[in-house]
N, C-alpha and C positions, 0 to 999 in steps of 0.2 A: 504493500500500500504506500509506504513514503516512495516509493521512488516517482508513486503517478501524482506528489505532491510539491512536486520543483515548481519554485515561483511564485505558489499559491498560498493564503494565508490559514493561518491553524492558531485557534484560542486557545490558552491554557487557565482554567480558574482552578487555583491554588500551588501554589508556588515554594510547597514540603520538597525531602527530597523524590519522590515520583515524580512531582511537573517539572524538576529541575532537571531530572536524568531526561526525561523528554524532550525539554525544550532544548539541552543541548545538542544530542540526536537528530533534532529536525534541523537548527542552526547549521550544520554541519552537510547535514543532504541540502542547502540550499530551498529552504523552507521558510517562507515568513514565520515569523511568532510574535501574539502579543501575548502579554500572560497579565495575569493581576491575583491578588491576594489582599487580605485587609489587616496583614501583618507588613507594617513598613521594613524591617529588618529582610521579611525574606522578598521585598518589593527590591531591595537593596543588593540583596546577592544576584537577583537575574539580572540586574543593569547591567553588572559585573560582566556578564556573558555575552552584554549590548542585548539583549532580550527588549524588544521595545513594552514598557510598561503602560498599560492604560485601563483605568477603570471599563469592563467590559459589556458596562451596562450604559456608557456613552458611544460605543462605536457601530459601524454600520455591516451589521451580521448579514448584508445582502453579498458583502468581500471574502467571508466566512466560509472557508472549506469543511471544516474539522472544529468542535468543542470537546475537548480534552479534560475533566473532571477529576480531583480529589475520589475517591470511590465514599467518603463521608460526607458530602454535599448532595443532598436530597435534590432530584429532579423530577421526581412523581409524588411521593406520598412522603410524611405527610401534606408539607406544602413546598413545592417545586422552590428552588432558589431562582429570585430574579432574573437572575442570566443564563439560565437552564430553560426560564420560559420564554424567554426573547429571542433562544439559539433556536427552539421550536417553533415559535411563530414564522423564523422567517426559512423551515426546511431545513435547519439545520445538524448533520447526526452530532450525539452525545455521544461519545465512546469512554471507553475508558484505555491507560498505556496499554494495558496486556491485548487487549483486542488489537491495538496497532501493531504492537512486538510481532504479536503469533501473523497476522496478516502479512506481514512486513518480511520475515523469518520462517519460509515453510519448509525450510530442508529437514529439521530437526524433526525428532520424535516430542511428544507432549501427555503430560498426566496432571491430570487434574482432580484434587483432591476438596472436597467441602462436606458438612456437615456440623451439626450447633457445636458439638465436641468433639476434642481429637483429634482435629485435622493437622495441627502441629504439628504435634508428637509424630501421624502417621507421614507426612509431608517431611518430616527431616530424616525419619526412619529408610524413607525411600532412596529419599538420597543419600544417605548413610551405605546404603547396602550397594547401589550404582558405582561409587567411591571406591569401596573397599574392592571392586571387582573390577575396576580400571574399566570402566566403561563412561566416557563422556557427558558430564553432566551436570547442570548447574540449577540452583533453587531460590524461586523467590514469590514473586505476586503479592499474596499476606500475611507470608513468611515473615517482609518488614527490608526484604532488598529491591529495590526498583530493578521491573526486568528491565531496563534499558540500559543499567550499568552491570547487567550481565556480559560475558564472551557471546561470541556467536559459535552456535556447533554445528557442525554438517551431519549429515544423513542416520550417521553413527549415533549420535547424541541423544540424549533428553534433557527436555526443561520439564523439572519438576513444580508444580505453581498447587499452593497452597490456595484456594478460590473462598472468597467472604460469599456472601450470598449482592453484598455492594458489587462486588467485583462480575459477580456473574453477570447479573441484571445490565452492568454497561458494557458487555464483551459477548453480543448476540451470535457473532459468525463465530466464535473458538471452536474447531474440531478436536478434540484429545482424542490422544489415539489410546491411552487407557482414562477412561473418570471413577471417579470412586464417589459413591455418597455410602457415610458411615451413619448418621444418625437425624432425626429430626427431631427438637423440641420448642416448645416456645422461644422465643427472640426475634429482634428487632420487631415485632410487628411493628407498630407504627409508619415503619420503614416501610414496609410492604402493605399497607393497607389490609392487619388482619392475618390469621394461619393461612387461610385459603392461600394469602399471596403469596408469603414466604413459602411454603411447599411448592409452587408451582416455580418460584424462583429458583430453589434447589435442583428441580428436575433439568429446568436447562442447560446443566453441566453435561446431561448425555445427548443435546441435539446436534446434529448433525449435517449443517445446510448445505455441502459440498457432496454429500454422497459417503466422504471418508468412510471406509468400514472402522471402528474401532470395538473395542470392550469396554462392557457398562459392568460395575463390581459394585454389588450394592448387599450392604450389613442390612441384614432383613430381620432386625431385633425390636424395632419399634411400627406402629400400626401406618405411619406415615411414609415407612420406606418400604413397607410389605406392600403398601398399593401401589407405590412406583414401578415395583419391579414388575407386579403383573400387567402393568399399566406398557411398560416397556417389551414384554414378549410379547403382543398382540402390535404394538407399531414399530420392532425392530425384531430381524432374525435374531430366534432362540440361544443360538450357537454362540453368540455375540453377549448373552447376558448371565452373566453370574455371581450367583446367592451366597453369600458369607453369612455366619454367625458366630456369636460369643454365648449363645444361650439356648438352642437346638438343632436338632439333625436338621441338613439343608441338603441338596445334589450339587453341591459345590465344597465347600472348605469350612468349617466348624468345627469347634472350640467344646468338648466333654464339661458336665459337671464339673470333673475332678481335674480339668486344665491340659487336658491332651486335643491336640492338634490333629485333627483328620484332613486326609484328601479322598473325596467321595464326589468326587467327578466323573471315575467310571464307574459308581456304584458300588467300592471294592471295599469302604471304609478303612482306609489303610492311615496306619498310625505314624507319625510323623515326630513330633517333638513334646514334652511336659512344659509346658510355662510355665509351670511352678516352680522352676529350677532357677528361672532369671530369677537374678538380681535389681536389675537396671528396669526393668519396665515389670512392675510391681502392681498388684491387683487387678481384678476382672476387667478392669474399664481399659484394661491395655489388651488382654487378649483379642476383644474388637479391633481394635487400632491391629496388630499384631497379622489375626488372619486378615484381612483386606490389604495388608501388607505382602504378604505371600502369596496371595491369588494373583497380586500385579507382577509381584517380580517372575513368578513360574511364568507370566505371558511374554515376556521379557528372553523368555528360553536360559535363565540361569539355573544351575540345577540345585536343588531341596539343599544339600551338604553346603554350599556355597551363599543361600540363605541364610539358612539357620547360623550357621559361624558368623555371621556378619551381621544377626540380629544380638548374639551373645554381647559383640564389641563395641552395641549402640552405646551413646551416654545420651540420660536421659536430659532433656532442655531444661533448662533453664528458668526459673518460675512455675515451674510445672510438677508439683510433689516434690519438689527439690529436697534432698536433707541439706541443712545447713550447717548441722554438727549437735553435737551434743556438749550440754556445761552443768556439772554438777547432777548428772541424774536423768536431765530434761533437755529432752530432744527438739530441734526446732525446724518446722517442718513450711518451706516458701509454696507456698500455691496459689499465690496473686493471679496469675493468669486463671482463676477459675472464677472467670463472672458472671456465671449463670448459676442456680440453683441445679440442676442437673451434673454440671460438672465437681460440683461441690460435694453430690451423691457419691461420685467415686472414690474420691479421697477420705470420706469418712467411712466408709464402706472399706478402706483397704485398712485398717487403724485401730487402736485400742487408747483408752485413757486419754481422749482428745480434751483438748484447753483450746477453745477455738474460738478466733479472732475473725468477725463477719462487719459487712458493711459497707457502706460507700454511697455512690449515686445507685438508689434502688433500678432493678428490668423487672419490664413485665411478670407478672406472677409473683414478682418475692420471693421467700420462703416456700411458698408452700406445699411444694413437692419436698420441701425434707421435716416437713412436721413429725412424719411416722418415724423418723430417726432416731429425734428431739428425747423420747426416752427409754430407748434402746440399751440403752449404759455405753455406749462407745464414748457417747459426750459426756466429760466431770463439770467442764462451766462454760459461759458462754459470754463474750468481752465486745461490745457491741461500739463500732465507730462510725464517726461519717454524716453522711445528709442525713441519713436512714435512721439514724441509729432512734426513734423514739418509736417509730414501727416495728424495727428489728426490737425491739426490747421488750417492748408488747406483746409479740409475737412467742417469745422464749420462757420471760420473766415465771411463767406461773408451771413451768415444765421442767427448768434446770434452773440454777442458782446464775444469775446473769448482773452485765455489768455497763452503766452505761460508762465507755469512755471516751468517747467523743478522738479523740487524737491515738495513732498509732501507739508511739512511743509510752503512755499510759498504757493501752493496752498491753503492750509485752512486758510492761515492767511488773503490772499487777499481776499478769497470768501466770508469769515465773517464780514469785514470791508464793501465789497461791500452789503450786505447785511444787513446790521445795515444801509447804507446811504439810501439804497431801501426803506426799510422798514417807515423811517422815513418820506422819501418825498410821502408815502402811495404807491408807485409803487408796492407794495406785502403784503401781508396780514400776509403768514405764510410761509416763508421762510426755505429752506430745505437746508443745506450740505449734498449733495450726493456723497460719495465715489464708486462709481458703473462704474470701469475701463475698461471694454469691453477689457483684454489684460490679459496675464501673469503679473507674477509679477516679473520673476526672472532677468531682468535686474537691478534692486536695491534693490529685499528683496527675501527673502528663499525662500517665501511659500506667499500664499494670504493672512496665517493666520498674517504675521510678517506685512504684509503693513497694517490690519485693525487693528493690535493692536499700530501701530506707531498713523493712526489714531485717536483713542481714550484717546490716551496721549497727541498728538495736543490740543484735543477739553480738557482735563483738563488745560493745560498748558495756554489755552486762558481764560477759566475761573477765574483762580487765576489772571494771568494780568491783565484783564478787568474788575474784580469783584468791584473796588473800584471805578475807572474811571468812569463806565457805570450807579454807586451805586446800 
């Protein structure tokens, strides 16, 4: 697609590092660019590049090839950004980068991975195991690397693209030559106008407007992906679609009760690997991640042995059940990246004696999918921060011993105190700080990444205090 855009001009609204890897990209092919953003700093770095800067809601979108999008600026639901509906009025498409990258980039192979949880973990997994096997291949989308400042690969290759449900919705023509959907549950509606929307959103990771044959790999553990998939063997050959699970027999690849790995693709149920055995990718909510990790790579023609070795050698991300370490007894466990209620299922689900730290900008639903948990005894208390924190505490208060503390750093200093007195009067064994917020995080920090790393500095900061104290 850039090459048929010499000469011509191309919008950019927002001006992160995505519009920037773009806008230099286009500069380069001999591409107009105006760009705009309503941050002067980053108005200030595209000048840099001579990017011509102009508020995009003054110019004359009838000059207008391309409007080039942030994948977090609304252009449909709830209410279209200004200049999302100006780009429309006057014919103009929205895209987003990756629909230009892959358009731009066809030599390469492509997978595409989405669903409300897990797509990280299974999106670096993939390419963890490509890596290790010296096979050409680079990762990004909203993984958090602009594909634009990715290499280019040839034929050999793959780009592995972690897909938001944002990203899908402005990237209509993407063909993957493997997609993956893992899971469906509540989020973003507002975004999508509704479940209805979001699920129909998710499904367009498997379309196909070129004809490409590809594989549709769909975890068929929740009622929203079980109708996809039958949704998909009535409007795409059989042969092309297949059924993963973490929680029953499937004619594809699934995950035993007890954590054994099957291939029952030709009916033979042949035994494969114990998950149980990892280390690195710990609890049932990885097994999903895990098999739809293996169904792609076997398409891929690497063999099981070569898998599995290379699933052993993963390290888990970052924010993502992370151990931080242990001090004095009490383990402290980063799960910032868990902003949904669902995601936050699995990590208390994988855990014992949890001290868990919730909160933030509330999503849809809240809590309320983990009420049934709430007194299970996996939870000893509950340390409640943030915007939320007087729903969240409402929510807990009359179920476990709860706490409002409005600020991080409060929270882990209480949960740890309370926890050293637990631990001593033997009321817990092995006591967990769980940062695992079921919320955004941008009522107090950037990004999930800045509240796990505030975390992690908490939990040093208590160890030099208490190092001598505690002996």
């Amino acid at each position: 697609m850039i090459n048929n855009l010499l000469n011509k001009t191309v919008a950019i609204l927002g001006l992160g590092k995505t519009g920037m890897a773009v806008a230099r990209e286009l500069k380069l092919r001999g591409v107009h660019v105006i760009g705009w953003d309503d941050k002067e700093e980053l108005r200030k770095e595209a000048l840099k590049i001579k990017v011509s800067v102009q508020d995009l809601k003054t110019i004359d979108f009838s000059t207008v090839e391309l409007l080039i999008i942030s994948p977090g600026i609304p252009h449909t639901y709830p209410t279209p950004h200004p200049i999302a509906k100006l780009a429309k009025e006057h014919g103009v498409r929205i895209i987003s980068d990756i629909e230009l990258f892959v358009s731009s980039y066809k030599d390469a192979k492509y997978i595409g991975i989405t669903g409300t949880n897990g797509k990280s973990t299974t999106t670096a997994l993939i390419y963890h195991i490509l890596k290790e096997n010296n096979i050409p291949c680079a990762i990004g989308g909203n993984f958090g690397i602009p594909v634009f400042d990715l290499p280019v690969l040839g034929s050999d290759g793959y780009y592995v693209f972690e897909m938001s449900s944002y990203q899908i919705e402005l990237s209509p023509s993407i063909d993957f030559d493997i997609s993956i959907l893992l899971n469906i549950t509540p989020d973003h509606l507002s975004r999508h106008n509704g479940m209805n929307g979001y699920i129909a959103v998710k499904k367009q990771i498997f379309t196909r407007k070129s004809g490409k044959s590809g594989v549709n790999i769909v975890a068929v553990d929740d009622e929203n992906t079980k109708k996809i998939f039958t949704e998909l063997n009535k409007e795409q050959p059989k042969s092309k679609n297949i059924p993963v699970s973490s929680s029953r027999k499937v004619d594809g690849y699934y995950v035993t009760s007890n954590g054994i790995l099957i291939d029952n693709t030709k009916g033979e149920k042949k035994e494969i690997f114990d998950l149980k055995t990892l280390t690195n990718l710990r609890g049932k909510h990885n097994w999903q991640n895990i098999v739809a990790v293996f169904a792609a790579m076997k398409k891929t023609g690497l063999s099981t042995n070569k898998i599995i070795d290379s699933i052993k050698s993963f390290k888990t991300l970052e924010h993502r059940i992370e151990d931080v370490g242990t001090f004095a007894g009490v383990q402290f466990i980063d799960d910032s990246k868990a902003t949904n209620a669902e995601s936050v299922k699995y990590a208390i689900d994988s855990m014992n004696d949890i001290y868990w730290i919730i909160g933030g900008r509330q999503k849809e639903g809240g809590i309320d999918l983990l009420k049934p948990q709430l007194g299970d005894g996996k939870i000893k208390r509950v340390f409640v921060i943030g915007e939320c924190e007087k729903v969240f505490y409402n929510d807990t208060k009359n179920i476990l011993p709860s706490y409002k503390c409005h600020k991080l750093d409060k929270a882990v200093y209480k949960a740890f105190k309370l926890a050293i007195k637990d631990l001593k009067k033997g009321k817990v064994q092995k006591p967990i700080i769980l940062l695992s917020p079921a919320t955004a995080s941008f009522d107090q920090y950037k990004s999930f990444e800045e509240r796990g790393d505030h975390f992690k500095s908490l939990f040093k900061e208590i160890k030099e205090k208490y190092a001598k104290k505690l002996g």
